[in-house]
C-alpha angles and dihedrals in degrees: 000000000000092000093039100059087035091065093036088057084057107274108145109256096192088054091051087059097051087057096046090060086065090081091059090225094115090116103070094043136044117189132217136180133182135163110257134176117245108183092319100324117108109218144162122260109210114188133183100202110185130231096222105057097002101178082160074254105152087218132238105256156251112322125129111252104289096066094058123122102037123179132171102055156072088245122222146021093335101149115160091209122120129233165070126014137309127345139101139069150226129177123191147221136192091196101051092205092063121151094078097133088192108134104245098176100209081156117120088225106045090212120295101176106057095168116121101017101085091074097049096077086117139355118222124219093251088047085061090047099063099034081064097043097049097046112097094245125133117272093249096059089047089051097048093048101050091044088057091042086050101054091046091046077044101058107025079060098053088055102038087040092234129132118262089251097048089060109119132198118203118236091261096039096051099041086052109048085037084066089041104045110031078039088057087055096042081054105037078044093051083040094060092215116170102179128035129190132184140196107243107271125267106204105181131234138249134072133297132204110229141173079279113047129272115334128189118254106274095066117231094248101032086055087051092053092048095051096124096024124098099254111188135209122256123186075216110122101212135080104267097177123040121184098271088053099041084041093052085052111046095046091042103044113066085186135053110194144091130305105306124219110275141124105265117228104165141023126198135185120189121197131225124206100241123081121215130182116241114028135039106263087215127120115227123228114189117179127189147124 
């Protein structure tokens, strides 16, 4: 949701693509985005389907391991709020169960070259680490997008009492925050945003079902991550911030208020793939001096 209301705000989609292939990864992932209607806003749907078990699943995010699976809820950084720029996300999922990292195969080619995906069962980390540092990006958008792995790997290790190093990210979960994550800094970075603000963070209510078992809505890990950030109550039963969205706000915005005085230059609205009832299921990006 992020991305997608990055790019609906005016970043350059096709040049994000060509970044992204910096990390010589293009060959697990493959990304789409298309304007679509969310109760009366129109909005852009940005999705990371992967190669592997497509499913056209958007996939659930993020989420070591452990978070996998997630189910009620729109997943991710959804946040109808409205504000300032850049944060939250959403991630998707056709399917709604997502997660399932079954291989469904709906790929034409079953794959065939199975080379380097065995040992992409999980990334590690460490493994994340290195991908980002290696690829020819600027420094900001490597920083950025360190600062946002580390505070996920962070906090996914104090609750499942494992080191830092020994955090692990399944295939899906890592394919897909990679996109989102190290796509949020290609974006902020085009952009050329200096200062970013956010609403404090709804995060919805209800129960998910996780690796684990249910969990109430926080997230174990999301309501790590927010320890310090402004989190506000929804009469929304789903799960509006996963650990990958709550993770891209609270390391980007240095501020959590209202809309702040400025002159106003874009607007963006970035979908997310569930529909509620009462309110649009859309992240706002709003951009000014």
């Amino acid at each position: 949701m992020v991305i997608g209301a990055l790019i609906d705000a005016g970043a350059d989609p096709n040049k994000l693509v060509e970044e992204l292939k910096k990390l010589n990864i293009e060959d697990e992932y493959e990304l789409t985005w298309k304007k679509v209607v969310k109760n009366g806003i129109t909005s852009t749907k940005f999705d990371v389907l992967l190669d592997k078990h497509d499913h056209h699943h958007d996939h659930e995010h993020t989420h070591t391991h452990e978070h996998d699976h997630e189910h009620e809820h729109d997943h991710s950084h959804d946040h109808h709020h409205d504000h300032e720029h850049t944060h939250t996300h959403d991630h998707d999922h056709e399917y709604e169960n997502v997660h399932v990292h079954t291989h469904d195969h709906q790929h034409d080619h079953e794959h065939t070259h199975d080379h380097d995906h065995h040992h992409h069962d999980h990334r590690s980390y460490k493994d994340i680490v290195r991908l980002i540092e290696e690829a020819d990006f600027s420094q900001q958008v490597k920083d950025t997008a360190l600062r946002i792995f580390k505070k996920i790997a962070e906090a996914e290790g104090l609750i499942h009492g494992v080191p830092l190093d020994n955090v692990h990210f399944h295939e899906v979960g890592a394919v897909d925050s990679i996109i989102d994550i190290i796509g949020t800094a290609i974006l902020i970075d085009q952009l050329e945003i200096s200062v970013i603000k956010s609403s404090p963070i709804p995060v919805g209510t209800g129960k998910i079902r996780i690796d684990h078992g249910i969990y109430p809505v926080p997230a174990p890990a999301t309501l790590e991550i927010l320890k310090g950030i402004p989190i506000e109550h929804s009469e929304v039963r789903a799960e509006l911030a996963t650990p990958t969205g709550a993770a891209i706000v609270s390391v980007l915005a240095e501020e959590f208020c209202s809309i702040p005085s400025m002159k106003v230059s874009s607007i963006g609205y970035g979908a997310g793939t569930k529909t509620f009832k009462d309110h649009p299921n859309v992240v706002r990006v709003i951009i000014g001096e």
